[in-house]
C-alpha positions as CSV (number, residue, x, y, z in Angstrom):
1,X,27.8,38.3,-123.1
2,X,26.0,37.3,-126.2
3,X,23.2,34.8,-126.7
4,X,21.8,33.8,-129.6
5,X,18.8,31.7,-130.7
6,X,17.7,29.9,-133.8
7,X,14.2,28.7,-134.6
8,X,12.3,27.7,-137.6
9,X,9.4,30.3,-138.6
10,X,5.9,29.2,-140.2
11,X,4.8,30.7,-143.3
12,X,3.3,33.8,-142.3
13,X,5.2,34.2,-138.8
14,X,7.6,36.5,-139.2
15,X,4.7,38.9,-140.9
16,X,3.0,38.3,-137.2
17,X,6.4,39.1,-135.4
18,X,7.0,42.2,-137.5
19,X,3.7,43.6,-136.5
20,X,4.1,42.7,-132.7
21,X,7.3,44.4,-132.9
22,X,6.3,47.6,-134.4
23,X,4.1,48.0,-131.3
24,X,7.5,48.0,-129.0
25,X,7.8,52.2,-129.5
26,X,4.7,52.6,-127.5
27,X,5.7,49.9,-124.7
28,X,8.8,51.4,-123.8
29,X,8.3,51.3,-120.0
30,X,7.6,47.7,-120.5
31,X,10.4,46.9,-122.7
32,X,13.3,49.0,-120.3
33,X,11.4,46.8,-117.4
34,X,11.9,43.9,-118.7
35,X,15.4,44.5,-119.8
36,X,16.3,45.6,-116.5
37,X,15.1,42.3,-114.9
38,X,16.7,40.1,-117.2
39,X,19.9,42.6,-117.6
40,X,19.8,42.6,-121.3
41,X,21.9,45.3,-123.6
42,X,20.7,45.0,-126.7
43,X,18.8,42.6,-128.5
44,X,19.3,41.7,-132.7
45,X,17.0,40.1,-135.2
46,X,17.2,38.8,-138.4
47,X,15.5,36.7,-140.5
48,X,17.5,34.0,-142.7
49,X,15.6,32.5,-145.6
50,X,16.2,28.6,-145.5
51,X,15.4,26.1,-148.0
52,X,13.0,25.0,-145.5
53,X,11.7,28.0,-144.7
54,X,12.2,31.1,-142.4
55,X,15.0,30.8,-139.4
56,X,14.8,33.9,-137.0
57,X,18.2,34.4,-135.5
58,X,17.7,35.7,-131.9
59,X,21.0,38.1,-130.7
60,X,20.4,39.5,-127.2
61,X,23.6,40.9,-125.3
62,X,23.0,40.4,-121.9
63,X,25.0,41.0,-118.2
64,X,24.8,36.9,-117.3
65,X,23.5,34.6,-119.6
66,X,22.4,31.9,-117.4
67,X,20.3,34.7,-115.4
68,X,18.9,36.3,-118.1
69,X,16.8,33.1,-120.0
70,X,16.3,31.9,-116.0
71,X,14.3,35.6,-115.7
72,X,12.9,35.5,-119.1
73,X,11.2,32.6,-118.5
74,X,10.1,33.2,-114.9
75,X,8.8,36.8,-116.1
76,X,5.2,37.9,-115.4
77,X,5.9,41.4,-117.7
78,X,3.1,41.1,-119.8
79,X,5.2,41.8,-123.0
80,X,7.6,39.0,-122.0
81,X,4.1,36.4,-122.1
82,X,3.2,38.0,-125.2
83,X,6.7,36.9,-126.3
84,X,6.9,33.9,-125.5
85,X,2.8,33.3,-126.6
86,X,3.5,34.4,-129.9
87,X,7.0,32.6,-130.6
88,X,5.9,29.5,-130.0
89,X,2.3,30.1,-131.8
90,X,4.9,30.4,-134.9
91,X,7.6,28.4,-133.6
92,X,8.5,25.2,-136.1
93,X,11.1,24.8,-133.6
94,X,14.8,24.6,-134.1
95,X,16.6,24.4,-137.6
96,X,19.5,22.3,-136.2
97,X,21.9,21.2,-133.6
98,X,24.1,24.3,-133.2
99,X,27.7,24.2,-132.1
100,X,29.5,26.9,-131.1
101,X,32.7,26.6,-132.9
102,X,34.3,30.0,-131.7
103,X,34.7,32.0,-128.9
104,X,36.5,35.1,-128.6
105,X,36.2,35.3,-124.9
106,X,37.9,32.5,-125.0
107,X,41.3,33.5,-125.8
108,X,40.7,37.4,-124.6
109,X,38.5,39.6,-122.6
110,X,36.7,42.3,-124.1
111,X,38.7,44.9,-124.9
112,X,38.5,48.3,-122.5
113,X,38.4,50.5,-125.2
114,X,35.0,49.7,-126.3
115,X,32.4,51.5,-124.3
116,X,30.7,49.1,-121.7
């Protein structure tokens, strides 16, 4: 299942995230760790320039939803509190209410065809 997250950058954060990140390579036992205790796929992220500044989309595919923020935020993986430190260091908060406005699980399940 997907998740995704929007929040409002400072100026400057997303230059802070991008270094963080570029460190992941050489914390892979950490990173497959926590994505194993939070049962996450795949994670996605972009950067949208609003007029108000920076949004960072977060896109993580992950086994349960509900289980996975639950363990993110209960996680003592030191990467995970470095995380969750440095987003909301540079955290503005969120852009907007968001709606979901379209599901496709909603009228189909995922199609077998596609590898799991």
């Amino acid at each position: 299942m997907l998740n995704v997250t929007f929040v409002r950058i400072e100026e400057g954060g997303i230059e802070r995230l991008q270094q963080w990140l570029a460190k992941l390579p050489e914390r892979k036992s950490e990173l497959k760790e926590s994505y194993i205790e939070q049962g996450t796929r795949q994670e996605l992220f972009y950067v949208l320039q609003g007029r108000r500044g920076p949004v960072l989309a977060m896109i993580t595919e992950l086994k349960d939803v509900e289980k996975g923020c639950v363990s993110f935020l209960k996680s003592e993986n030191l990467l995970d509190i470095e995380f969750k430190e440095l987003i909301q260091e540079i955290s503005l908060g969120s852009p907007a209410n968001i709606e979901t406005i379209y599901d496709s699980l909603d009228c189909i399940k995922p199609l077998s065809f596609l590898p799991s």
